[in-house]
Each structure stands twice: as C-alpha cells, then as structure tokens.
N, C-alpha and C positions, 0 to 999 in steps of 0.2 A: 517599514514606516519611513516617511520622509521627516527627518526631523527638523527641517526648519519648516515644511507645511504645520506641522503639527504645533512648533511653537508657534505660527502667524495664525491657526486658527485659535490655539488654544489665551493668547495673551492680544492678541487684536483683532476679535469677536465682529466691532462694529464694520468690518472690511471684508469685500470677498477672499474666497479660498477655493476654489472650485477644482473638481476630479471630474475626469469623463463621464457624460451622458451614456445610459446604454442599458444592457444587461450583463448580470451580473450571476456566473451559477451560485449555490451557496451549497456546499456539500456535492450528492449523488441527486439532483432532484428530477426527477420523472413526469410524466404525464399529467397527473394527478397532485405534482405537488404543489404548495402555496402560491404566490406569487404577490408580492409585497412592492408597493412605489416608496419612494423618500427623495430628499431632496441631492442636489451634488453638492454640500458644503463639507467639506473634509472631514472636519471632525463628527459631522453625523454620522456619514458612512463609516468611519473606522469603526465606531463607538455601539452602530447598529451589525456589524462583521464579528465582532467580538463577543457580542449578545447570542449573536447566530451560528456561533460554533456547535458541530451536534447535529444540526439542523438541516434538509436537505430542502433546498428550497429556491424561489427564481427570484433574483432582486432587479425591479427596475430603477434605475435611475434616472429621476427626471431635470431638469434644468431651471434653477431656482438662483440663476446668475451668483453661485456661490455662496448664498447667505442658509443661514442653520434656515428650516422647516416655519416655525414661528416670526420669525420678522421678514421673511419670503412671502410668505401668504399675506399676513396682515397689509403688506407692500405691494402687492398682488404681481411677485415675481413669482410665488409658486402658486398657479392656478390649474383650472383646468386646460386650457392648449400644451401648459407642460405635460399634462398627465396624457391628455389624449396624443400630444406628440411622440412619445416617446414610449406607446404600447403598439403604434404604427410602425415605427421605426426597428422596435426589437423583433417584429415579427415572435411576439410571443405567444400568438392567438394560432400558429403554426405547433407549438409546442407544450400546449396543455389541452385537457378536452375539457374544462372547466371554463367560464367568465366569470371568476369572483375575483375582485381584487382588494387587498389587506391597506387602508393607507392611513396614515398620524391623523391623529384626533386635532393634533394643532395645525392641519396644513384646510379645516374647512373653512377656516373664513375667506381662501383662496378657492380652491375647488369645488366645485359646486356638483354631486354624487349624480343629480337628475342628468346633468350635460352629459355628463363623463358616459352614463347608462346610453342615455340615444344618440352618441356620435359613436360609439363604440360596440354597444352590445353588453360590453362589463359591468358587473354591478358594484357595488362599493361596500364596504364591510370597514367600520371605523375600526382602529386595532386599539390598544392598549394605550396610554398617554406615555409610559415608560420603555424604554427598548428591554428593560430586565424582565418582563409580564411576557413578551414576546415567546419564548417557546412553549409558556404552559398555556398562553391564548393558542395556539398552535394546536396543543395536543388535545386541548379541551374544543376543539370543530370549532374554532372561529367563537368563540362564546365569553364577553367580556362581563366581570363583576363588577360591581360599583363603584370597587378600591381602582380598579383600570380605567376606570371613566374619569378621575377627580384628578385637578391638578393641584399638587402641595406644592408650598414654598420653604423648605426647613433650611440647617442652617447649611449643610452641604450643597443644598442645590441655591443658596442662595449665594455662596463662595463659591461657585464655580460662574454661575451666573456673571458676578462683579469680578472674577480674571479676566475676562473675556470684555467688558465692557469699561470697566474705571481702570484696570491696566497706562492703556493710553494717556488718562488724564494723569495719573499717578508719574508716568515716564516723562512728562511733558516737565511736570512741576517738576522733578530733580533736576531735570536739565535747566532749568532757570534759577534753580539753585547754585547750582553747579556753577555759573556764569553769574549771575550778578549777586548771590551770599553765598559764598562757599563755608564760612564759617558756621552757618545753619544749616549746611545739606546733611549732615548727622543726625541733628535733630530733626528734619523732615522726613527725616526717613523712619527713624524711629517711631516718633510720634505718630505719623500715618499709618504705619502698619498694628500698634495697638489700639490707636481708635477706632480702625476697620475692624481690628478682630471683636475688640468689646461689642462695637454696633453689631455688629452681624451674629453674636452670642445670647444680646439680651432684646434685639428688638421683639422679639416674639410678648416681652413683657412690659417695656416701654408704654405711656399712655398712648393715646390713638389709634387709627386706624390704618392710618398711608404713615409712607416710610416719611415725607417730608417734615408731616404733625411729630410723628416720634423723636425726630432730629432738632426740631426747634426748640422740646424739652430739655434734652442734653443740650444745646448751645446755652438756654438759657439759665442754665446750670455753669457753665462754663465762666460766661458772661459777668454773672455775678464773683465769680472768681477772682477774675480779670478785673474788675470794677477794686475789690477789695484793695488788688496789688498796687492798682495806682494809686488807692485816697491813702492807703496804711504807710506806702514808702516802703517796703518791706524789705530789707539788704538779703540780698540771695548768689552764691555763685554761679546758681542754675541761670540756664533762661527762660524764665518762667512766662514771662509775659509772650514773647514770640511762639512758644510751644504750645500756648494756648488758642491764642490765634489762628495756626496752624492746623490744632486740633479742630476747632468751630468752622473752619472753613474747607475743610478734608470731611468732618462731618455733613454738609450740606449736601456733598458730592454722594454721598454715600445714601443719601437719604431720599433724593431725589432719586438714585436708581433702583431703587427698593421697587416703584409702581414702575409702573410700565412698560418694563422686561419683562413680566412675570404673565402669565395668558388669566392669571387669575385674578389680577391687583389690578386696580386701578392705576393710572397714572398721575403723577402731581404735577409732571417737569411738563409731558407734551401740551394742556390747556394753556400753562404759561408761555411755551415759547411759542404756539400756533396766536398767541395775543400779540405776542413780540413782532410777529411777521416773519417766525423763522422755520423754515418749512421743513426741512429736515437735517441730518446729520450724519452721511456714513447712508448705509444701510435702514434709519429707522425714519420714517415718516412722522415728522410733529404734525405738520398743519391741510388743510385740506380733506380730511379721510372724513368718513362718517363716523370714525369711533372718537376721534378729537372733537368732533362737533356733540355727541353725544355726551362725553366728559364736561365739553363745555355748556352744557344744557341749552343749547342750541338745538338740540332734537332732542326728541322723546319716545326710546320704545314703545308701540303700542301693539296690544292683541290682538285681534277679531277673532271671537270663537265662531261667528258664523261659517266661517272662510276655514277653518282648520278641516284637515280630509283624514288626520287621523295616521302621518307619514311617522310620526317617532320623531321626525332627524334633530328637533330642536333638543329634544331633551338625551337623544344620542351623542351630540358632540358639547353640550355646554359641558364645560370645566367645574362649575362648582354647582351644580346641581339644581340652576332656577325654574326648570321647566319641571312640572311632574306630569302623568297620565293618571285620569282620572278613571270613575267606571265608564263611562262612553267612550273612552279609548281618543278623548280628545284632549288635548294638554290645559295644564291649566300655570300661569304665571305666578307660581307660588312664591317663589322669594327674589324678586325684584331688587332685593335691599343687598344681595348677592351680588349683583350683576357686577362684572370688570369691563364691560363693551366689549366681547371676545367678538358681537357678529357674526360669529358661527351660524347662530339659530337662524339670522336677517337672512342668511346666505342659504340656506340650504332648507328651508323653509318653500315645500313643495305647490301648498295650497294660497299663499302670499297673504297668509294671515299675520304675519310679523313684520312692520314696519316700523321706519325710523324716521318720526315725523319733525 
C-alpha cells in the first residue's frame, strides 16, 4: 500500500489519484475464469483487490483519468472507449475462451453495453453495485438479486462518502482559522466534527427529503438559538454565539453534500450552482450535463412504450428500482417519483424509447 496514495484518495476524493491502466491477474485465473472492468482510481482498485482475495480471476483496468467509477462515468471520463480501449490493449480476448465481461452498475451512465458488444464482440453482465457481493455474484454464474442491484445510502457509506469529499473544505476552514482566529480553531474543530457526526447519524430521520431541506431544519433550530442569545444578553464563558454560527454553516456544507454524491439522491447543490454559472468543481460536473438539466426541470424523462424491444437494460442498471417488466416483457415507468437522474436507463436504453426531453 502507498500510504500517501491512499491518504490523497481516501481524504481528497474530489481529485484524481490514478494507478496503471492494464491487466491485472487476481489469484490462479485460467481460461475460463471471470474477467471484471473498473476504473484506475486508487482507492477503487485496492478496495476492489481486497474483496477479490480467494478469487481467481482477470482484472481489467480501464482509464477513468483517476476519478472513483461514479463521478467518472456521470463526467463521461469513464465510458465506453475506456472499456473498449483497454480489452484491446490487454489482449485479453487471447486469454479466455469466453466474451462476457463483469462491469459496475454505476459506470452505465458512461458506458454504453450495445457499443462495447459491437466494437468488441464482449457482452456486458452488470455486477453487483457493491465490491462485498462480488465473489458470491461470482459463484452464483454471474446472477445478481435485487439487494445487488439497489444503491443504499446508510450512515457508513455516507461517512465515508463525506471524508472523501468535505475533507477539503473542512482543511480549508482550519487553516483560516488557524490565520486570521486562532482563538476559535478549537472550537472549529470541535464543533464541526460533532455536527458532522450528529447530521450524519440522524439525517435518515430529519424532516425532508434531500440533504439540504434536512439541513435547513437544523439551522433553523440553531438560528433560533442564536436569536435568543443576542435579545436575552445571556453572560456565558462559553462562546456560544460563534459555535453556533460555525455550527449552521458546517451544517449547510454537509447538507448540501448528502445529494448528489450519492447515484441515488438527488442533488440540491448542482441545480443551484449550474444557475450560478458555475460549471464544475474538481472532478464533478454542476452545469451543462443532462442530469443538471433534468434536476432543473429543464427536461423531462419520457417513455415510448412503442419503441421499447423488450432489452432489460433500463431496469438492469437503475439504482433504486424505477423501471419494472411487465407481462409483455416490456418495461413499464413505475415509480418516476424515485428517480435521482442516474441516466443509466437514457444511456443504455437499446430501442431509444427513453428520452430526455
């Protein structure tokens, strides 16, 4: 392990990190064994090596300019020329007598399965959304359940999510602490890391539905707080008043990154800064995408069941379940009210009955 790769992927998420393109053995893998794409962002491949202990199996990796698998794709750094480049490259169609290949359920709103089929020959087999599903999808012939199809946001994957992303803004603010109030970088520090932790503990129960609605409950919880201390005078050794502050605006930060990391959420922050005129940040795309424009109901999903041939892919790669198959084996828009703009279905949608008007 590299341990400063590992800290720069694991604590500044929003920045590349990238490991060699290539092939990869995993184990003894033979003729017959698996053969899995992912992206080159450090901490995937450790995290996906790690899952894969046990396992004999061929890893390709493809070239996703170092960003994790989901903000790769969504950015359309990991697509399909990554994938088709890099099955050329490894010459691994010399080393199995098989063309299936295994790839992330959050790398389809990038890669598109029909391309990858006829520039290549390989067929596409979505895998698991988790790398821990990964050797019992394996033993079980490529065959994923419903629980490997869904993307959850709980409160670990949502702590791991926000090291990786508010990190930076967290490092930023002490150091300005640090330099123009040092006498408050105690309490900045403090304070930030238990409002983090509380938010990230009870938002599951908080009113609304995006992380930003939840967040503006708590400030305005806070607010009132604050309100009190100034009309009451209240004598305190503490400093109550700046801790507060601190709090309510550590909260916003937090709140806002609840959507739109998440392949399942919605986003709050990218409608508003793609209004700002601010286009992106790092590795994530606010403005310009069709799922910003979607968020901002500037388009609007639509169906044609005319048009549908009956391919699966929509309701194979969504995230939380919108699409279902009816008895005519043709999909039907069932819960719309679901939808985070993951895209996936836009993208990989065979018969071009799903557009984004």
């Amino acid at each position: 392990m590299n341990p400063f790769k590992f800290i720069w992927a694991m604590f500044f998420r929003l920045f590349p990190c990238p490991v060699p393109v290539g092939l990869r053995r995993i184990g003894n893998p033979d003729r017959k064994s698996p053969v899995l794409i992912t992206c080159n962002f450090y901490l995937t491949v450790r995290r996906l090596l790690r899952k894969l202990r046990g396992i004999d199996a061929w890893l390709l990796i493809a070239d996703s300019k170092g960003v994790n698998v989901w903000c790769a794709a969504g950015g359309n750094e990991f697509n399909t020329h990554s994938a088709v480049s890099v099955i050329k490259i490894s010459s691994i169609s010399d080393l199995v007598d098989h063309r299936r290949l295994v790839l992330p359920p959050l790398a389809a709103p990038g890669i598109r399965a029909k391309e990858v089929r006829e520039q290549t020959g390989w067929s596409v087999n979505w895998g698991p959304v988790r790398a821990k599903d990964i050797p019992h999808y394996l033993r079980a012939g490529l065959h994923r359940n419903e629980g490997m199809k869904r993307v959850t946001y709980n409160w670990h994957e949502r702590l791991d999510t926000a090291l990786g992303t508010l990190f930076p803004f967290f490092f930023l603010g002490a150091m300005g602490f640090l330099v123009f109030a040092r006498h408050l970088l105690l309490d900045y520090l403090a304070v930030s890391i238990v409002t983090f932790l509380f938010f990230f503990f009870t938002c599951p129960w908080l009113p609304g539905k995006r992380g930003l609605t939840k967040v503006l409950f708590l400030d305005a919880i806070l607010g009132i707080l604050l309100f009190v201390f100034e009309v009451s005078d209240i004598q305190t050794n503490l400093s109550v008043r700046p801790d507060l502050i601190i709090a309510m605006v550590m909260l916003l930060f937090y709140g806002t990154e609840l959507g739109g990391l998440a392949s399942n959420m919605p986003s709050d922050l990218d409608p508003f800064l793609a209004r700002l005129g601010i286009g992106g940040l790092g590795n994530v795309a606010f403005a310009g995408t069709i799922r910003t424009e979607l968020l901002n109901d500037f388009r609007v999903l639509r169906y044609y069941r005319d048009a549908c041939i009956g391919c699966r892919s929509c309701a194979e790669v969504c995230p939380q379940g919108v699409w279902h198959m009816d008895k005519e084996k043709r999909v039907v828009l069932a819960h719309i009210e679901k939808c985070p703009a993951f895209l996936a279905c836009l993208v990989q949608c065979e018969g071009g009955a799903i557009k984004a008007e």
